[in-house]
C-alpha positions as CSV (number, residue, x, y, z in Angstrom):
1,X,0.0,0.0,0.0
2,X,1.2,3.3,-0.5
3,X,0.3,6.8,0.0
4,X,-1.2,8.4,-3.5
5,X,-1.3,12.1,-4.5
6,X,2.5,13.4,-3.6
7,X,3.9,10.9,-1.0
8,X,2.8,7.3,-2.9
9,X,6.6,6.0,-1.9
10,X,6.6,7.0,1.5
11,X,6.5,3.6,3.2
12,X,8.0,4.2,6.9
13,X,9.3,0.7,6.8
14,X,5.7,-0.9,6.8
15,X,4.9,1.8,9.5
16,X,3.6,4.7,8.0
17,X,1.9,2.8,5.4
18,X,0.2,0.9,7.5
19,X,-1.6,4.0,9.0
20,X,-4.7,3.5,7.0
21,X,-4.9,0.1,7.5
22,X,-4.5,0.6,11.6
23,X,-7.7,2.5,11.5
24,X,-6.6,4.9,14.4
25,X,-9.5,6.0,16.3
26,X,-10.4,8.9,18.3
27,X,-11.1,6.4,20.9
28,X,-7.7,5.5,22.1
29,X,-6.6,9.2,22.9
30,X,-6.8,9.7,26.1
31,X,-7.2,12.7,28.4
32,X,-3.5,13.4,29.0
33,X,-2.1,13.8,25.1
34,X,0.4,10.9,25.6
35,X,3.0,10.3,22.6
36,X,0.5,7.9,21.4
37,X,-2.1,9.6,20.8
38,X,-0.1,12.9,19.4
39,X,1.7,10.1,17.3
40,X,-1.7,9.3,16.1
41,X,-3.0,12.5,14.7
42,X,0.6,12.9,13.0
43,X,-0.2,9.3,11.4
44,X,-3.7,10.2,10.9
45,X,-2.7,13.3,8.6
46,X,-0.1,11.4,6.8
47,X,-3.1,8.8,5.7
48,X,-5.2,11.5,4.3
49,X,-2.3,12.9,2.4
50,X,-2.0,16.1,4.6
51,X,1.5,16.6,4.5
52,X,2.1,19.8,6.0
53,X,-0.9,19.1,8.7
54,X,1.2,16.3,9.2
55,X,4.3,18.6,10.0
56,X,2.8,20.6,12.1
57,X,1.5,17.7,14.6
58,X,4.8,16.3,14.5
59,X,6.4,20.1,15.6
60,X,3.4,20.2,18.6
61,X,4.7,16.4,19.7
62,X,8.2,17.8,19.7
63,X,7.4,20.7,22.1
64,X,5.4,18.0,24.3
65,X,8.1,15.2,24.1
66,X,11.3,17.3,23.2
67,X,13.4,13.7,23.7
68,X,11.3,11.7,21.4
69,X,14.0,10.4,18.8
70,X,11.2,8.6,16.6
71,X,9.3,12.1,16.0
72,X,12.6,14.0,14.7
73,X,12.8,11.2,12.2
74,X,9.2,11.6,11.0
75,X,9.7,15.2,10.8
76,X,12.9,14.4,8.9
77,X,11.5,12.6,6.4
78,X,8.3,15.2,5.9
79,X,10.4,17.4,5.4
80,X,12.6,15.9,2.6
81,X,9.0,14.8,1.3
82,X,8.2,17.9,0.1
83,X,11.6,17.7,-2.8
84,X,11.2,14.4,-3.9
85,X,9.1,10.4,-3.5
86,X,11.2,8.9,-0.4
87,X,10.8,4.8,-0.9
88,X,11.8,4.0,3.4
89,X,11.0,5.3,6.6
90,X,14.4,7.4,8.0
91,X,15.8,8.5,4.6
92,X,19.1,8.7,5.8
93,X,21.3,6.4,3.9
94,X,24.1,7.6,5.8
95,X,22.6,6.9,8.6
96,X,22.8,4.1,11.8
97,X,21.1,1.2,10.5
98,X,20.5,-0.4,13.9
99,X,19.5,2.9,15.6
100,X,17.1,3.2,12.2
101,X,15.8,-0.2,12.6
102,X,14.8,0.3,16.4
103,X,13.1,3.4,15.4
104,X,11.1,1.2,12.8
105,X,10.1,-1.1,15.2
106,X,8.9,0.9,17.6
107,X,7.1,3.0,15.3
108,X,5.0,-0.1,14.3
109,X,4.6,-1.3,17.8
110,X,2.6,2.0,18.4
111,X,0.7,1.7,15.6
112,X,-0.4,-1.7,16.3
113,X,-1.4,-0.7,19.8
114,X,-3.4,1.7,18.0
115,X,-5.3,-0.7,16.0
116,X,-5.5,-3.6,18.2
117,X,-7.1,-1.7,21.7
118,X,-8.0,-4.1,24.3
119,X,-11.5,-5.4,24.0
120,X,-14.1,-3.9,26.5
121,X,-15.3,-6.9,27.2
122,X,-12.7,-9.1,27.3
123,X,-9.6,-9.4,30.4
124,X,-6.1,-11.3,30.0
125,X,-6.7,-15.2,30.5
126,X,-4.6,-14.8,33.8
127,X,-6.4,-11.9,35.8
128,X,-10.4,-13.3,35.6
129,X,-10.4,-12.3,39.4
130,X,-8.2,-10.2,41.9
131,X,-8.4,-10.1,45.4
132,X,-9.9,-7.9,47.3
133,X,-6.8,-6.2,48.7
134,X,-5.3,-5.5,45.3
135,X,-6.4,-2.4,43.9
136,X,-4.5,-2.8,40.5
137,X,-2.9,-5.3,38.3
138,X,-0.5,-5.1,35.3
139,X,-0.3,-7.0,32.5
140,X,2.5,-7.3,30.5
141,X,2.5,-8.2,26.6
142,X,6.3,-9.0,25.7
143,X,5.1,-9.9,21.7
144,X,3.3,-6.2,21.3
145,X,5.2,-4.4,23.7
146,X,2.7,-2.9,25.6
147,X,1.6,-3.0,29.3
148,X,-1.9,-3.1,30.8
149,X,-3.0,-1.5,34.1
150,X,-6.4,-2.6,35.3
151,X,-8.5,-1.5,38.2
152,X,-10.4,-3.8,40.8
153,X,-13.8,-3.6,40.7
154,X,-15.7,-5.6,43.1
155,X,-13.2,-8.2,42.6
156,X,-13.6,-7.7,38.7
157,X,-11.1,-6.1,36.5
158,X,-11.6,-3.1,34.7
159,X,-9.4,-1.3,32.0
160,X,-7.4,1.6,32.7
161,X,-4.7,2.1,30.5
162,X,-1.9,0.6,28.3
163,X,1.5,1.8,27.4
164,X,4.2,1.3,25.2
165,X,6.9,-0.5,26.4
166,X,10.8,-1.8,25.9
167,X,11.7,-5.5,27.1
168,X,14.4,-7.6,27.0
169,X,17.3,-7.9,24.1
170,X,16.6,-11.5,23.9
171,X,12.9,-12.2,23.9
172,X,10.7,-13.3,26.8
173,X,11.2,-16.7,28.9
174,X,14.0,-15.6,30.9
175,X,15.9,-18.6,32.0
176,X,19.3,-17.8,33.8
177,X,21.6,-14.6,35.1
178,X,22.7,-12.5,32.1
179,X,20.6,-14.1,29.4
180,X,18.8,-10.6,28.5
181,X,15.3,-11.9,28.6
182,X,12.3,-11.0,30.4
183,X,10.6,-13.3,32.5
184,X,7.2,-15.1,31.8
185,X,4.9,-15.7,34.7
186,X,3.0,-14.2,37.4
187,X,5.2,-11.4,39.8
188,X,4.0,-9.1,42.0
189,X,6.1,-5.5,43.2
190,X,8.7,-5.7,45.9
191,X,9.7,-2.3,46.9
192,X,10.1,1.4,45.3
193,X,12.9,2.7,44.3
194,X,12.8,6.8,43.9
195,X,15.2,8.4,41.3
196,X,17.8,9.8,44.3
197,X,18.5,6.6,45.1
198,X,19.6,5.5,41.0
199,X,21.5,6.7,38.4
200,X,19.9,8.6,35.2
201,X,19.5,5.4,33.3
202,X,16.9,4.4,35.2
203,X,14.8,7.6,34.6
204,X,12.5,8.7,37.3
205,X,12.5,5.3,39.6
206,X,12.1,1.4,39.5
207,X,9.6,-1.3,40.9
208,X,11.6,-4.4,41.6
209,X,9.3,-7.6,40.8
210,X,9.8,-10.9,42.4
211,X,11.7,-12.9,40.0
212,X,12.7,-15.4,40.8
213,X,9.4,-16.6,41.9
214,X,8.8,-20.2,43.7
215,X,7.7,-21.8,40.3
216,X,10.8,-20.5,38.7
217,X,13.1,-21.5,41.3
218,X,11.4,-25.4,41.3
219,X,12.1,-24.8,37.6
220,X,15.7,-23.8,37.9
221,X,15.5,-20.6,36.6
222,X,17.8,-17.8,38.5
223,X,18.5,-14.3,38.0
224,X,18.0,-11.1,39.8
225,X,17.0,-7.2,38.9
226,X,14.0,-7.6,37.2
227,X,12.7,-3.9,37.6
228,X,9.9,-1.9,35.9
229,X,12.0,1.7,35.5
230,X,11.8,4.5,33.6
231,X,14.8,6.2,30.7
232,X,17.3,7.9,31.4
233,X,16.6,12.2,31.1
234,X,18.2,12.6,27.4
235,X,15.7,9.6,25.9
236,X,11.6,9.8,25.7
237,X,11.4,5.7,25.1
238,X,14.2,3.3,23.6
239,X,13.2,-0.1,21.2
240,X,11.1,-2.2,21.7
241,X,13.7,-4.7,22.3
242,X,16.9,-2.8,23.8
243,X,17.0,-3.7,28.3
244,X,18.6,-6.3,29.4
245,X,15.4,-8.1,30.6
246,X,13.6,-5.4,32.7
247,X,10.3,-3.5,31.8
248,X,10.8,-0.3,30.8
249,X,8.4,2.7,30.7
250,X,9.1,6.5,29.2
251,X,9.2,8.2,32.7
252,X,5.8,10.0,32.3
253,X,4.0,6.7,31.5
254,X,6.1,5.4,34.7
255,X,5.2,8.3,37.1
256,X,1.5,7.8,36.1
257,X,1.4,4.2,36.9
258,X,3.6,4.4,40.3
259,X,0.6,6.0,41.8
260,X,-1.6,2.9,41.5
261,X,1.4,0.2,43.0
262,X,0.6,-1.1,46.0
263,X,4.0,-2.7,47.2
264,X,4.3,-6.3,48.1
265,X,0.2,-6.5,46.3
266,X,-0.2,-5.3,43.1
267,X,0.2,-8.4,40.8
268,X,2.6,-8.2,37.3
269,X,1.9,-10.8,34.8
270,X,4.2,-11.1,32.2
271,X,3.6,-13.4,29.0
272,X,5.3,-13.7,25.8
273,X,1.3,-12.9,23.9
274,X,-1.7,-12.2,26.3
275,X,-4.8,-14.6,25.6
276,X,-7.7,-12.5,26.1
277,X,-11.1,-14.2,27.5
278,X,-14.8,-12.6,28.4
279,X,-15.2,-12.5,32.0
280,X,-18.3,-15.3,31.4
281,X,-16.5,-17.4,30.5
C-alpha cells in the first residue's frame, strides 16, 4: 500500500503505510495527550495525504516530548518529502542502520497498539479475578510491547490504561543470570525505588518484581533485577527490544502508573502474547 497524490513511496518501513490500514481511532486518545495519541494524529494526517498538517503535529509532539527520537525522524523525512518520492522510513542512507531499525520497530509497535485496543469486554486469561486487597494489576505483553494496568472492581477487573513498552534484548522466557530476557509468569512488586536513590539510566524510579518466583526457582531458573524503570533524562522511550530483561516505561507513563502500585500487592503478569477471554467465561 502506498500513500497516493504526492507521497505514494513513503512507506515508513511498513509503519507509515500501514496507518490506513490501523484505523486509528479517536477512541484511544486519552485525556493526558500521551505520545500515542499525538503520534496518532501525526499518522492520521499522513493517511489523508496532509503533509504539511502532518508537519505541524509532529512540531506540537516535539514541544510536548522534546526527547522523542522517533518524531525528529518523521519530521525528517516530511520534510525531505516535500523535494522528492522517499521509498523508506528514516531516509538517511548515511545513517545508523540499527538505531534506524529500532526506530522502525517501535514506530510499528505503536501503531499496532493503536489498531488492536484491548477489547471492552474481554480481560487477559490470567487476571479473571483479583483479590480484594489488590487495587490494580499489570499485565505485560512482551510480543506487542505494551503494558496493561487494570482496576479492581468488586473483585472484577476493569481497564485503565496501556502503554508502550521496551523488554528484554533476547525475547521473553528468561531462563538464567545475564541471558537478556524478560521473565514469563506471574510477579508481584517488591519495593520502590525513587530516582535519588539510582542513576539517570533508570529515569525517574524502578519497581523491583519478584523474579525469581517459587515456580521458577522449582524450575531452575535464576537471576535477579528484574525492575519496571523509567529512561534515562536525554531519551523519551528506547526499542522495543533494547533492556537487558527489565520492563521499561518513558518516565511520564512510569510516574502515572507508580501512583496505583501497592508494594508487596499489586500483581505483574508477564507473558510472551496475552490470551484474552470474556469474564463469562
Amino acid at each position: 500500500m502506498d500513500l497516493q497524490r504526492g507521497i505514494s513511496n513513503i512507506l515508513l518501513a511498513g509503519a507509515l503505510c500501514l496507518a490506513s490500514a490501523f484505523g486509528l481511532s479517536p477512541a484511544a486518545a486519552r485525556a493526558e495527550q500521551s505520545a500515542d495519541a499525538l503520534l496518532g494524529k501525526v499518522f492520521e494526517e499522513i493517511e489523508n495525504n496532509r503533509l504539511d498538517q502532518a508537519l505541524i503535529q509532529v512540531e506540537a509532539l516535539l514541544r510536548a516530548k522534546p526527547n522523542f527520537r522517533l518524531a525528529y525522524l518523521i519530521k525528517g523525512d516530511l520534510l525531505l518529502a516535500r523535494g522528492r518520492a522517499l521509498k523508506t522510513f528514516g531516509n538517511a542512507p548515511q545513517g545508523p542502520s540499527e538505531r534506524l531499525n529500532d526506530l522502525r520497530a517501535e514506530a510499528m509497535a505503536r501503531l499496532r497498539a493503536y489498531r488492536d485496543r484491548p477489547p471492552q469486554d474481554q480481560v487477559p486469561r490470567y487476571l479473571m479475578q483479583m483479590r480484594e486487597d489488590q487495587r490494580y494489576a499489570i499485565v505485560v505483553d512482551n510480543k506487542r510491547s505494551r503494558l496493561y494496568l487494570y482496576q479492581n472492581e468488586n473483585g472484577r477487573p476493569r481497564f485503565v490504561a496501556d502503554y508502550y513498552i521496551s523488554t528484554g534484548k533476547r525475547g521473553g522466557e528468561k531462563t538464567r543470570e545475564g541471558d537478556e530476557k524478560t521473565p514469563q509468569g506471574v510477579y508481584h512488586v517488591t519495593a520502590s525505588l525513587p530516582r535519588k536513590k539510582l542513576s539517570d539510566f533508570y529515569g525517574s524510579g524502578a519497581f523491583p518484581i519478584s523474579y525469581p518466583n517459587e515456580w521458577d526457582k522449582r524450575h531452575g531458573r535464576n537471576g535477579h533485577g528484574i525492575w519496571l524503570h523509567g529512561t534515562p533524562s536525554d531519551t523519551y522511550s528506547r526499542a522495543p527490544r533494547a533492556s537487558n530483561g527489565c520492563v521499561v516505561l518513558a518516565n511520564a507513563d512510569l510516574d502515572a502508573l507508580s501512583e496505583k502500585l501497592q508494594i508487596g500487592l499489586t500483581p505483574v503478569i508477564i507473558s510472551e502474547q496475552i490470551e484474552w477471554l470474556s469474564l463469562d467465561d
